[in-house]
C-alpha positions in Angstrom: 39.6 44.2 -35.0 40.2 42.2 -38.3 39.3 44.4 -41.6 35.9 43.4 -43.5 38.1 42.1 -46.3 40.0 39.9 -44.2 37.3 37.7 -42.4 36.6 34.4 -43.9 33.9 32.1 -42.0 33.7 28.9 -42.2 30.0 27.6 -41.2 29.7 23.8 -40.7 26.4 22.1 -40.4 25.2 18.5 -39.4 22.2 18.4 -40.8 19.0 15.9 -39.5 16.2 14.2 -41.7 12.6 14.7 -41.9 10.1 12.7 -40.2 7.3 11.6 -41.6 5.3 14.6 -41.5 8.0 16.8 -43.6 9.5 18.8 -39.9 13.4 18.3 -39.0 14.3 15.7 -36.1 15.3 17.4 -33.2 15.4 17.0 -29.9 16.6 19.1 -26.8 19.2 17.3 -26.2 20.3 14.4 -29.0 21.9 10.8 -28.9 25.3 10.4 -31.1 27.3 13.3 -31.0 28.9 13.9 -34.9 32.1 12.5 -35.6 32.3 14.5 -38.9 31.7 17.4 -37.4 34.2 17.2 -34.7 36.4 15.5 -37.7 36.0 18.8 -39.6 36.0 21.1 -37.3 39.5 19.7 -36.1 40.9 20.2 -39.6 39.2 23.6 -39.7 40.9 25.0 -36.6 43.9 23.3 -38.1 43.6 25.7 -41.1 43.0 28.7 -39.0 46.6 27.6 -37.0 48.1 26.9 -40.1 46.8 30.4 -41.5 46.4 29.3 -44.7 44.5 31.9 -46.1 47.4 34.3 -45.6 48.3 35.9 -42.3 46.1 38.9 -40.9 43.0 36.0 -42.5 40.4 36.1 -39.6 39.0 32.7 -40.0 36.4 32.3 -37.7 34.4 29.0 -37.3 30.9 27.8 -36.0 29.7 24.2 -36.0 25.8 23.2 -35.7 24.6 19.6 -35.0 20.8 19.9 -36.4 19.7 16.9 -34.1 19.9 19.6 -31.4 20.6 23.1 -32.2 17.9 24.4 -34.9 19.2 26.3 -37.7 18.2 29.4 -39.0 19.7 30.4 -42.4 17.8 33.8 -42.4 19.9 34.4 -38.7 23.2 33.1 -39.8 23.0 35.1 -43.5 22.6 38.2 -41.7 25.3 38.1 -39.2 27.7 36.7 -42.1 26.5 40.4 -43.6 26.9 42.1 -40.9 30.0 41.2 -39.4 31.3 41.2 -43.7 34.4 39.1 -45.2 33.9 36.4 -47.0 32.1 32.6 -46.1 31.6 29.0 -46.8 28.8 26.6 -45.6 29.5 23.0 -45.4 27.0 20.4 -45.1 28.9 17.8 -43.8 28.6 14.2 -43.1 25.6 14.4 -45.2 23.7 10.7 -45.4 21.8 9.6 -47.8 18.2 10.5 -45.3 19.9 13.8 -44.7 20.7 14.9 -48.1 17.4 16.2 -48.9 17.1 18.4 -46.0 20.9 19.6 -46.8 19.4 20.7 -49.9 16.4 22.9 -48.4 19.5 24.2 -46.0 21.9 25.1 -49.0 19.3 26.9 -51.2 18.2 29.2 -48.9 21.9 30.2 -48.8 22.8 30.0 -52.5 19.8 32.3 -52.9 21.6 35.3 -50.9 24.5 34.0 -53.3 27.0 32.6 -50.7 29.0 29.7 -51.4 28.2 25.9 -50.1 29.5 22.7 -50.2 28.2 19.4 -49.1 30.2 16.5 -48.3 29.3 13.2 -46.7 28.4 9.4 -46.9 25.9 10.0 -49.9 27.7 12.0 -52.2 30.6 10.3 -51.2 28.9 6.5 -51.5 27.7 7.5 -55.5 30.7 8.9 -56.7 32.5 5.5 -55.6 29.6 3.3 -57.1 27.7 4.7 -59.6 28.4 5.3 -63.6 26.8 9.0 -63.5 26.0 11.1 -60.7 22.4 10.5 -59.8 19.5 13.5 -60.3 19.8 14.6 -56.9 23.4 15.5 -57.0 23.0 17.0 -60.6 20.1 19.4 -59.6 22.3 20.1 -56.2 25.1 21.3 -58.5 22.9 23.0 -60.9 22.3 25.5 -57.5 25.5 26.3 -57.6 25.9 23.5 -54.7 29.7 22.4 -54.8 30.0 18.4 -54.4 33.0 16.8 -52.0 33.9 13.1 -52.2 36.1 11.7 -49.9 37.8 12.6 -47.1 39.3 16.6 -46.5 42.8 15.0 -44.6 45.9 15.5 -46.1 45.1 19.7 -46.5 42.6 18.8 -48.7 40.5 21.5 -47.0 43.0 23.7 -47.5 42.2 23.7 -51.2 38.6 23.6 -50.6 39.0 27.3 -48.3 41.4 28.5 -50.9 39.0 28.6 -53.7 35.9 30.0 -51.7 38.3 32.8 -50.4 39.6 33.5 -54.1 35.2 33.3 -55.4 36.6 29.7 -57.9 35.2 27.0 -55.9 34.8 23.9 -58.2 31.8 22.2 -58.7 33.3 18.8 -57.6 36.1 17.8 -55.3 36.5 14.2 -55.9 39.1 12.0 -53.8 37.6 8.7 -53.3 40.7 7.4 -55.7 43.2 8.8 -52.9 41.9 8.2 -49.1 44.5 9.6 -47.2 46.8 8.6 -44.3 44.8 9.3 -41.3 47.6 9.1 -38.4 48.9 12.5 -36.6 46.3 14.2 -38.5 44.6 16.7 -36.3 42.5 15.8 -33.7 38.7 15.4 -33.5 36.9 18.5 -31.6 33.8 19.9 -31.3 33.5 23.0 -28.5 32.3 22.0 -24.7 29.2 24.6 -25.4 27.8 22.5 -28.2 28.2 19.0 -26.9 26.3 19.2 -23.9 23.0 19.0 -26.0 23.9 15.6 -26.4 22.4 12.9 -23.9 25.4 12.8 -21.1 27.8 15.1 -23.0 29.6 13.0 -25.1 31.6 13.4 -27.8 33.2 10.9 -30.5 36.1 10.4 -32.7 37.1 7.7 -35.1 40.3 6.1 -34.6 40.3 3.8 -37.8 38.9 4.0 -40.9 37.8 1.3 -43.8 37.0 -2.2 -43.5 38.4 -5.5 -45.5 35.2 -7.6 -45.5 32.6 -7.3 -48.5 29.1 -7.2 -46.8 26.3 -6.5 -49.9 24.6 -3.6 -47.9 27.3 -2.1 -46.1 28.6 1.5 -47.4 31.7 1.9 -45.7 33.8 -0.6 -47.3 33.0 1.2 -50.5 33.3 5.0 -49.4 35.9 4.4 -47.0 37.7 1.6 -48.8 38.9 -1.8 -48.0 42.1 -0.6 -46.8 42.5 -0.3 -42.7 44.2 3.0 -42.3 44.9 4.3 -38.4 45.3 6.6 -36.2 48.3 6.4 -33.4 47.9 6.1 -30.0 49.4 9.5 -29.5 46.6 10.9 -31.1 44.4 8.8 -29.2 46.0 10.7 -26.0 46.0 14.0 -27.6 42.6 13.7 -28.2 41.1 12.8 -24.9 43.7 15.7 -23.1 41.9 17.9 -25.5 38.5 16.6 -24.6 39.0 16.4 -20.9 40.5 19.5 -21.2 36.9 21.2 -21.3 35.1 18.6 -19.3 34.7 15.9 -21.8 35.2 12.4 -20.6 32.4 10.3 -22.6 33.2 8.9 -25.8 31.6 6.7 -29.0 34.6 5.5 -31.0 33.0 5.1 -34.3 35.5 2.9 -35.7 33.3 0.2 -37.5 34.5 -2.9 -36.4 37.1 -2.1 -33.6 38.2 -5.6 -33.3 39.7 -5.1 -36.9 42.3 -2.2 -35.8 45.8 -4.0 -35.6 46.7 -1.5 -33.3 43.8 -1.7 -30.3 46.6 -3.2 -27.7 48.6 0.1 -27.9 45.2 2.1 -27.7 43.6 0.6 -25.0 46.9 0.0 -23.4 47.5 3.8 -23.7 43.4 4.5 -21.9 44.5 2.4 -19.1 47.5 4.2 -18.5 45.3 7.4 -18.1 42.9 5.6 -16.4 44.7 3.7 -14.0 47.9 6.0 -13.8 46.4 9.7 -14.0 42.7 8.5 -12.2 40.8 9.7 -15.3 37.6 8.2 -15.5 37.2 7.9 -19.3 34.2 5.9 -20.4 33.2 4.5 -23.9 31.3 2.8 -26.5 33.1 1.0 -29.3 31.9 -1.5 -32.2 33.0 -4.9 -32.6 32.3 -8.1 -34.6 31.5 -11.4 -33.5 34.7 -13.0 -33.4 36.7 -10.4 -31.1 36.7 -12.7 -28.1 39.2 -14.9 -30.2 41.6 -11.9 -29.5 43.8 -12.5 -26.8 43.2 -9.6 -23.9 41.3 -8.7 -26.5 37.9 -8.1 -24.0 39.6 -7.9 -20.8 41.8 -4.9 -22.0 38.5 -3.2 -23.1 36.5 -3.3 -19.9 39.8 -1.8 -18.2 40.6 0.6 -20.9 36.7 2.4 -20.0 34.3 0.2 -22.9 31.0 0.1 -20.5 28.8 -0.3 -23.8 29.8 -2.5 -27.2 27.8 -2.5 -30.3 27.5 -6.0 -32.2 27.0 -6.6 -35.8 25.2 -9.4 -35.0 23.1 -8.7 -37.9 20.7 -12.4 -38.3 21.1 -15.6 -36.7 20.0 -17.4 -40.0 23.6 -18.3 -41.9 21.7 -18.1 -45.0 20.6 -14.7 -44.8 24.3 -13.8 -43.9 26.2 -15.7 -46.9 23.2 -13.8 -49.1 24.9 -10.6 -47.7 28.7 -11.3 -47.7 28.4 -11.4 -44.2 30.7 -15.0 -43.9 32.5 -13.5 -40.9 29.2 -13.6 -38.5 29.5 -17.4 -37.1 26.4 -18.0 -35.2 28.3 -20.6 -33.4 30.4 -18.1 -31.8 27.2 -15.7 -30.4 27.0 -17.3 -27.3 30.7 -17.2 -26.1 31.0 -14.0 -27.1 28.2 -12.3 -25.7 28.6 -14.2 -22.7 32.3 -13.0 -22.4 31.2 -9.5 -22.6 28.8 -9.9 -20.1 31.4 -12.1 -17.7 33.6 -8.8 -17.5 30.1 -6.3 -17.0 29.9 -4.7 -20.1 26.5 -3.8 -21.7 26.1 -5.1 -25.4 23.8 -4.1 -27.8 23.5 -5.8 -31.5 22.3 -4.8 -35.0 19.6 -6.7 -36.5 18.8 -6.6 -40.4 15.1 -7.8 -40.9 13.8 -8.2 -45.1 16.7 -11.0 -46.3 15.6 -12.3 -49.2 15.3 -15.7 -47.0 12.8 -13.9 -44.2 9.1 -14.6 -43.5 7.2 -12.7 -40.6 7.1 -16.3 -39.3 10.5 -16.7 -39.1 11.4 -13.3 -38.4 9.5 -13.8 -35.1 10.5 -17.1 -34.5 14.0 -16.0 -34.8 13.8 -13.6 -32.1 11.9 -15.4 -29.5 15.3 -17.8 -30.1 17.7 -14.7 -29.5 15.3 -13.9 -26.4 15.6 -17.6 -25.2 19.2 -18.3 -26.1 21.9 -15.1 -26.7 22.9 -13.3 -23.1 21.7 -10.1 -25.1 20.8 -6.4 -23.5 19.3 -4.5 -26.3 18.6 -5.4 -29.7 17.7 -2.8 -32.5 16.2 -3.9 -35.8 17.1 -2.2 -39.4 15.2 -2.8 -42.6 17.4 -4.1 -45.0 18.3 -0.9 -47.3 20.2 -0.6 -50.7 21.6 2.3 -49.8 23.4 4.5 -52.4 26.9 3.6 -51.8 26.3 0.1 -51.1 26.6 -3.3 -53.6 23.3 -3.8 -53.4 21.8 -0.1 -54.5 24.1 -0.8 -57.7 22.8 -4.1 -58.6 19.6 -3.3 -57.8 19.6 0.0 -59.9 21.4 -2.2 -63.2 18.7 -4.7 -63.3 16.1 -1.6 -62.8 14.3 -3.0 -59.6 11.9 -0.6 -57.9 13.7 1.6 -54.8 11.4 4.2 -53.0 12.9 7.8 -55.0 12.7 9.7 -51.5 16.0 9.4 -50.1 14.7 10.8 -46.8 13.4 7.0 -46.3 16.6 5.4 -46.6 17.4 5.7 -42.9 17.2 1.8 -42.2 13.8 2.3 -40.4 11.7 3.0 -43.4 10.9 -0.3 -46.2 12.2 1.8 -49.8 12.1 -1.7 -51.7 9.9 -4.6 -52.1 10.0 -8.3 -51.0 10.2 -11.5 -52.8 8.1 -13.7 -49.9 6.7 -11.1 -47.5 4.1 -8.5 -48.8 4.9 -4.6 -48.2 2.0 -4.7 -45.4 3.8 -7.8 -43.6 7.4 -6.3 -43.8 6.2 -3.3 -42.3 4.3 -5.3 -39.5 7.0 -7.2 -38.9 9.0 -4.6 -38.4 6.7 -3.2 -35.8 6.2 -6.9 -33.5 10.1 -6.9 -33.9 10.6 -4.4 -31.2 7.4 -5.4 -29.1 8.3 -8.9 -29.1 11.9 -8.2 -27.7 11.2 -5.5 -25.6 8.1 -7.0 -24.0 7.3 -6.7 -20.4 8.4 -10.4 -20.0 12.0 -10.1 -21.7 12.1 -6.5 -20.0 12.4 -8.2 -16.5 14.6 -11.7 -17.9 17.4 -9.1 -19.2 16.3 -7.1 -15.5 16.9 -10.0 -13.7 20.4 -11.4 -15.4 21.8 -7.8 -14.7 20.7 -8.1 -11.3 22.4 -11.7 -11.0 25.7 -10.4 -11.6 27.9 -8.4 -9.5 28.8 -6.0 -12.7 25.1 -6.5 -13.9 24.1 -2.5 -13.6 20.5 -3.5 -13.8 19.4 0.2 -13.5 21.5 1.0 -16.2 20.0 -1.6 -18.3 16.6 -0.4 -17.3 17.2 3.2 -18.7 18.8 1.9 -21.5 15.3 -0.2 -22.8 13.3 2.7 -22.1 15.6 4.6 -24.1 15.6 2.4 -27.1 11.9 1.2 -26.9 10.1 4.8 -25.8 12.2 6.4 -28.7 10.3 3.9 -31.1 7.3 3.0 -29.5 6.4 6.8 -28.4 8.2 8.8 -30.6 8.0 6.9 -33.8 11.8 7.0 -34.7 14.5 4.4 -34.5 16.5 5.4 -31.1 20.0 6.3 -32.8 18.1 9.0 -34.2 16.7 9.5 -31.0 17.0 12.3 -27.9 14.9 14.3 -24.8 11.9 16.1 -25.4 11.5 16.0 -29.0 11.2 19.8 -30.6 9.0 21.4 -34.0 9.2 24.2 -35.9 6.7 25.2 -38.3 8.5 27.3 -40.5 11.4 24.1 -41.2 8.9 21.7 -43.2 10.3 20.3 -46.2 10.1 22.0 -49.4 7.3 21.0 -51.1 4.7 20.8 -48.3 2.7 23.4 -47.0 3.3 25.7 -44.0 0.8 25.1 -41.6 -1.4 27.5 -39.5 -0.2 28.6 -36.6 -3.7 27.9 -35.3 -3.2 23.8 -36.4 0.3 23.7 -35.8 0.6 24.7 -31.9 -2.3 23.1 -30.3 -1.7 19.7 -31.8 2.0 20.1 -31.3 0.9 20.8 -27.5 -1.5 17.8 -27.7 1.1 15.4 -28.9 3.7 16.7 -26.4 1.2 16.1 -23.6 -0.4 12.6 -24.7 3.4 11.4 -25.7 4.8 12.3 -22.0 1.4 10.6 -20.4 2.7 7.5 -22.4 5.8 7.6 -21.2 4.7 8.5 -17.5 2.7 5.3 -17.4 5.5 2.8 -19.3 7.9 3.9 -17.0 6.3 3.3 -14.1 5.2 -0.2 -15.6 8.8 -0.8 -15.7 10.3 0.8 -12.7 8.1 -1.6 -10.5 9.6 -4.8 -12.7 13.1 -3.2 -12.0 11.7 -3.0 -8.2 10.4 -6.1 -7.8 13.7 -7.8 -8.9 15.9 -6.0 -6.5 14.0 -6.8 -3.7 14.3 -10.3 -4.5 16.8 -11.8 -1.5 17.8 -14.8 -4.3 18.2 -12.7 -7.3 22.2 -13.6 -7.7 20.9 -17.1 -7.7 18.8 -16.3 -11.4 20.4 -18.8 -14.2 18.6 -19.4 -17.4 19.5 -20.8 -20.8 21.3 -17.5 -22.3 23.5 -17.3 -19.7 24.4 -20.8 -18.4 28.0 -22.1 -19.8 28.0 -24.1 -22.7 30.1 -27.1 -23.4 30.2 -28.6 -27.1 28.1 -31.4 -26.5 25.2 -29.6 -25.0 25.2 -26.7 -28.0 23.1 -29.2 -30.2 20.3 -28.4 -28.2 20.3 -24.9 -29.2 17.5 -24.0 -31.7 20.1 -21.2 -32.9 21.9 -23.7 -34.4 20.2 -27.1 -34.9 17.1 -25.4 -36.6 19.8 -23.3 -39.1 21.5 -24.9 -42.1 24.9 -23.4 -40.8 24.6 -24.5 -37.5 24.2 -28.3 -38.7 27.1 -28.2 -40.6 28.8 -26.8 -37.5 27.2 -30.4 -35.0 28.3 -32.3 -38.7 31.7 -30.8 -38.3 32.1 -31.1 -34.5 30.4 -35.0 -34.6 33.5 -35.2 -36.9 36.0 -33.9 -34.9 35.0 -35.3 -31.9 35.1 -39.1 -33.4 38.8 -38.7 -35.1 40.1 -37.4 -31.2 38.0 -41.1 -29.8 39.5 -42.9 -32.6 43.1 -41.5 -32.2 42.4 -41.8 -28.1 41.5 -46.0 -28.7 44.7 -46.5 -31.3 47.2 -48.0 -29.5 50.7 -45.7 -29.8 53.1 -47.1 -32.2 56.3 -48.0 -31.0 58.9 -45.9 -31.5 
């Protein structure tokens, strides 16, 4: 057994957001597995390897994902005490709705005088874009709360343990001059016994970081830079051997746009050798943009390589909106063939959709999607408020010309309106926001997207039907947005937020119970509602024979019909351009050839 002195624990913590009421967000079993936890806790067992607190160091390490494993600092202070040594907590991947419940977490610990550091997207995303550090931050560090920017690769956590073993940590660790190379860096891990409390036991892992476009809301390009660095497609292998090792065959690559990695050919390349050449069934999700069916293979290697879900910026269909936000690589031209690709070679796509442009009406807003319904071969769509959030272009603009933003950062979670609108009132952007998700995700789109599933061979249509309940429950029931989302949603009274008052026991049970009960009934019913839409489709003998507008094939000529594009500025410059085109190929067809 190791000697007192020589134990060092390292404690890292995902930590969730409040809802509305002030309790934690956590569910049974949760969504998204964390990528910076398994990120961390991959560099982390790297240090223990390494021994870089000195051999004969125990370091011993424990990771908790808030979204589903509750965390009791009171628990964890006295087993640190009892079992002695020396520790560090790290509230990582901290966002910018998460950082003032990583506050509550750190000051319970900083009061029984142990050392903490948070790291993350917010702190990160400040650092990189703001003069001075915002009052948040300050008032975290005067606690005693350390601050890391950046990224810990490189043994840059190394340093970090070095100075909490030797009682110097510094009050700020700040690399986001100096992102580091990401390749044969060690892998991402998080142990078997924590990731099956997520939905299906997944885990994730990133496989590129940064992004060279210059979208206005977007935080990434700015905390992870514009420079694409990668990781090899031996660690790609390493890490699902690891993973598969204990059971672990479900992934979400989090890359943000994995169209933009130069090196997807050797990666998927290297998945279908596993796949196809060892018989492991490894599934995924992975992000794309809208122009990734211009890559050769580019699709077709996907589906083979295990992609059975793909996330779309799709972001608006109004070309306005997107030149507003830097978004000129979204062609709305291109929707159609791409989503239709995707859905040639059976995979399920979901898309991103920003609502509060400064060019948005609720008219328009709703118009717009009943065009998405009518014309884009789409399975689930998810709406976001547009958010300045700290990190982003637009939180630093808005905060140099001194325009209002909601102060709580526990709002700025893409589902909550933190600023105000120059055509809709604050009453109409949050209606909208609400008729977003009925309108797509009413009983009549539910059985169209049923019924296209169902008319393809690769269609999954029960799939597709979990998949909506999942998204549309999560909001319509549970009243959060479904990536935050999970099974049978759990309360604690004694985790509300600093600030608001501890409830009775005799308030807090029954109406918990109440709301448990009346929330499931809900659910019961919608399900059953749906099931028998998903039923009556099935049954139908000529269901292969269902065609309508999203999914019929285009050719140019017939594209002008599309209210996507002929009711959009950018899409009649596109017919303008085409018209073009098309009359310089009749006019060079009717030119007699010259002699030679």
């Amino acid at each position: 057994m190791a000697a007192l002195e020589s134990i060092f624990h390292f404690v890292m913590i995902k930590p969730t957001h409040y809802d509305d009421d002030g309790y934690p967000i956590q569910w049974v079993r949760s969504a998204i597995p964390s990528n910076t936890l398994a990120c961390l806790n991959g560099l982390a067992e790297d240090c223990r390897r390494r021994e870089v607190l000195g051999t004969g160091v125990d370091i011993r390490l424990d990771t908790y994902d808030e979204t589903n494993r509750r965390v009791f600092p009171e628990k964890i202070i006295r087993q640190l005490q009892a079992e002695g040594g020396k520790a560090l907590i790290g509230l990582v991947g901290v966002q910018s709705n998460q950082f003032p419940r990583a506050v509550d977490i750190a000051r319970k610990f900083r009061a029984a005088d142990i050392p903490v550091v948070i790291g993350g997207f917010h702190v990160s995303g400040c650092l990189a874009m703001l003069p001075e550090l915002p009052s948040e931050i300050r008032e975290a560090m005067d606690l005693g709360i350390s601050i890391f920017a950046g990224e810990a690769e490189e043994n840059r956590l190394d340093i970090v343990f070095k100075d909490a073993w030797n009682g110097a940590l510094k009050p700020l660790y700040n690399y986001m001059d100096d992102l580091p190379d990401i390749s044969n860096a060690p892998s991402p891990i998080l142990p078997r016994k924590h990731l099956k409390h997520t939905a299906g036991s997944h885990s994730s892992f990133d496989l590129g970081r940064g992004c060279p476009f210059q979208c206005s809301f977007c935080t990434i390009i700015n905390v992870q830079g514009r420079k694409s660095r990668f990781r090899t497609a031996d660690d790609l292998e390493t890490i699902i051997r690891e993973n598969v090792a204990q059971g672990i065959d479900r992934f979400f690559i989090t890359d943000d746009n994995f169209a933009r990695n130069r090196h997807w050919e050797s990666f998927f390349d290297r998945l279908i050798a596993l796949r196809e050449g060892e018989g492991l069934d490894i599934k995924f999700a992975i992000q794309v943009d809208t122009l990734c069916h211009k890559i050769e293979n580019f699709i077709e290697k996907a589906v083979r390589a295990g992609a059975t879900r793909v996330f779309i910026g799709l972001e608006n269909i109004n070309p306005d909106n997107l030149m507003a936000a830097k978004k000129r690589q979204n062609k709305i031209t291109e929707y159609r063939k791409m989503l239709q690709k995707w859905r040639e070679h059976g995979a399920t796509t979901y898309a991103g959709y920003i609502l509060g442009f400064p060019g948005d009406t609720r008219q328009s807003i709703l118009r717009d999607i009943e065009i998405i319904k009518r014309e884009l071969p789409l399975e689930l769509l998810e709406f976001f408020n547009l958010t300045p959030l700290p990190g982003s272009e637009d939180h630093k603009n808005m905060l140099a010309k001194g325009e209002w933003m909601d102060p709580d950062l526990n709002k700025y979670d893409l589902d909550h309106r933190v600023t105000h609108h120059p055509k809709m009132s604050d009453g109409e952007w949050d209606k909208v926001y609400k008729e977003a998700w009925d309108s797509y995700y009413s009983r009549d789109h539910l059985k169209t997207i049923i019924r296209r599933a169902a008319a393809h061979r690769r269609g999954r249509p029960g799939n597709k039907l979990f998949l909506i309940v999942w998204f549309y429950l999560t909001v319509k029931v549970e009243g959060v947005h479904p990536l935050e989302g999970g099974f049978f949603r759990v309360k604690h009274r004694l985790d509300r937020r600093s600030g608001l008052p501890i409830e009775s026991p005799f308030v807090f049970y029954p109406r918990f119970v109440a709301e448990t009960v009346v929330k499931h009934l809900r659910y019961a019913v919608n399900i059953a509602s749906y099931y028998r839409i998903y039923r009556e489709v099935k049954r139908d003998p000529d269901r292969r024979l269902y065609s309508d507008r999203a999914i019929e094939p285009d050719m140019d000529e017939t594209l002008a019909d599309l209210e996507m594009i002929r009711d959009t500025r950018g899409g009649e410059e596109w017919l303008a351009q085409n018209r073009r085109n098309r009359e310089l190929v009749e006019k060079a067809r009717s030119t007699p050839a010259t002699a030679a």
